[in-house]
C-alpha positions in Angstrom: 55.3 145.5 82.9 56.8 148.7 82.8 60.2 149.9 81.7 62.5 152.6 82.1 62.3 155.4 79.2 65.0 156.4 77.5 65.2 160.5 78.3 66.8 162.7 76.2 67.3 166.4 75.9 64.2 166.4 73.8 62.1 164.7 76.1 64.2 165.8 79.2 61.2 168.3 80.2 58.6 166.4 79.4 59.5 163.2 81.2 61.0 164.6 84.4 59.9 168.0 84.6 56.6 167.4 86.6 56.6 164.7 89.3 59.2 162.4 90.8 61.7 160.8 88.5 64.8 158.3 89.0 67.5 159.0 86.3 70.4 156.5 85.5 73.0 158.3 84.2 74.7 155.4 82.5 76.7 153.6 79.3 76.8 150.6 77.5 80.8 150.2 78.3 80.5 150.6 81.8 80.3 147.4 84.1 78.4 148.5 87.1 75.9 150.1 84.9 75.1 146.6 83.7 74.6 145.7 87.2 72.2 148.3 87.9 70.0 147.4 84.7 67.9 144.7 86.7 67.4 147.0 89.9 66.2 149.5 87.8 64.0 147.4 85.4 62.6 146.3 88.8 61.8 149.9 89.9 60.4 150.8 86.8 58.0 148.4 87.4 56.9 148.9 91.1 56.8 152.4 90.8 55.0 152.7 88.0 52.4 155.2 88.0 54.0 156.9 90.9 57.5 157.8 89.7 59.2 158.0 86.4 62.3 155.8 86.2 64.5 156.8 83.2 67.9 156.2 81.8 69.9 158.6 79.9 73.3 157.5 77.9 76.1 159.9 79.0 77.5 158.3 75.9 74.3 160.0 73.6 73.8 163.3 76.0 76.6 164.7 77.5 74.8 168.3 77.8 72.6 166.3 80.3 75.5 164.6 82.4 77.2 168.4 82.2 74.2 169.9 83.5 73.8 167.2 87.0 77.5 167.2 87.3 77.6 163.5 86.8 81.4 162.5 86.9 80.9 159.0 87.0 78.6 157.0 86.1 76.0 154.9 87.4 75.0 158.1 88.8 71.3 158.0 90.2 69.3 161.1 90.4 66.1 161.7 91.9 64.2 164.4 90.9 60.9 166.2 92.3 59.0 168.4 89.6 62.8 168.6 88.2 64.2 169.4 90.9 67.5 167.4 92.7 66.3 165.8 95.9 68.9 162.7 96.0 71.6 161.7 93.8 73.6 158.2 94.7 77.2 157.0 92.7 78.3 153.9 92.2 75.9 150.4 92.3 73.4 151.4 94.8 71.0 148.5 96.2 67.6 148.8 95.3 66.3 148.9 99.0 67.9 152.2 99.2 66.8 153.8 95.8 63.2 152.4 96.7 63.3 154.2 100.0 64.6 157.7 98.6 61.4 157.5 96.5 59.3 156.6 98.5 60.9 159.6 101.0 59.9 162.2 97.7 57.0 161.0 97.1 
């Protein structure tokens, strides 16, 4: 089963700079981030091979969150060869994040 990887500004490029990507902006204090972790485990996992589903910790990488704007967090991005296509705030249901891939794909 696939999971989500952990980007950083190290591997920001590498993971999300060619392709589709889903990023969760999240942090381990944050409530509704928690609620996301399963809907995103999930997607990881259906959409592997087609789309990269990654987290990053505004917590760890606040250049990152600066960069997308994030404000608050769960913040979804999607992402097409590193591109913004989508972005959705706030617990989002996974039928909705499963269509916006699909839609970039």
């Amino acid at each position: 089963m696939s999971h989500p990887v952990e980007v950083t500004s190290g591997n920001f490029q590498t993971m999300v700079g060619a392709g589709v990507a889903l990023i969760d902006f999240w942090a381990e204090w944050c409530g509704p981030c928690r609620m996301m972790h399963p809907i995103i485990d999930e997607l990881a996992a259906e959409f592997s091979g087609k789309a990269t589903i990654g987290k990053i910790n505004v917590d760890n990488e606040g250049e990152l969150a600066e960069k997308f704007g994030v404000q608050s967090i769960p913040t979804l991005v999607i992402l097409k060869n590193g591109v913004e296509q989508k972005r959705f705030v706030g617990v989002t249901q996974k039928t909705k994040l499963a269509e916006a891939l699909n839609s970039v794909l």
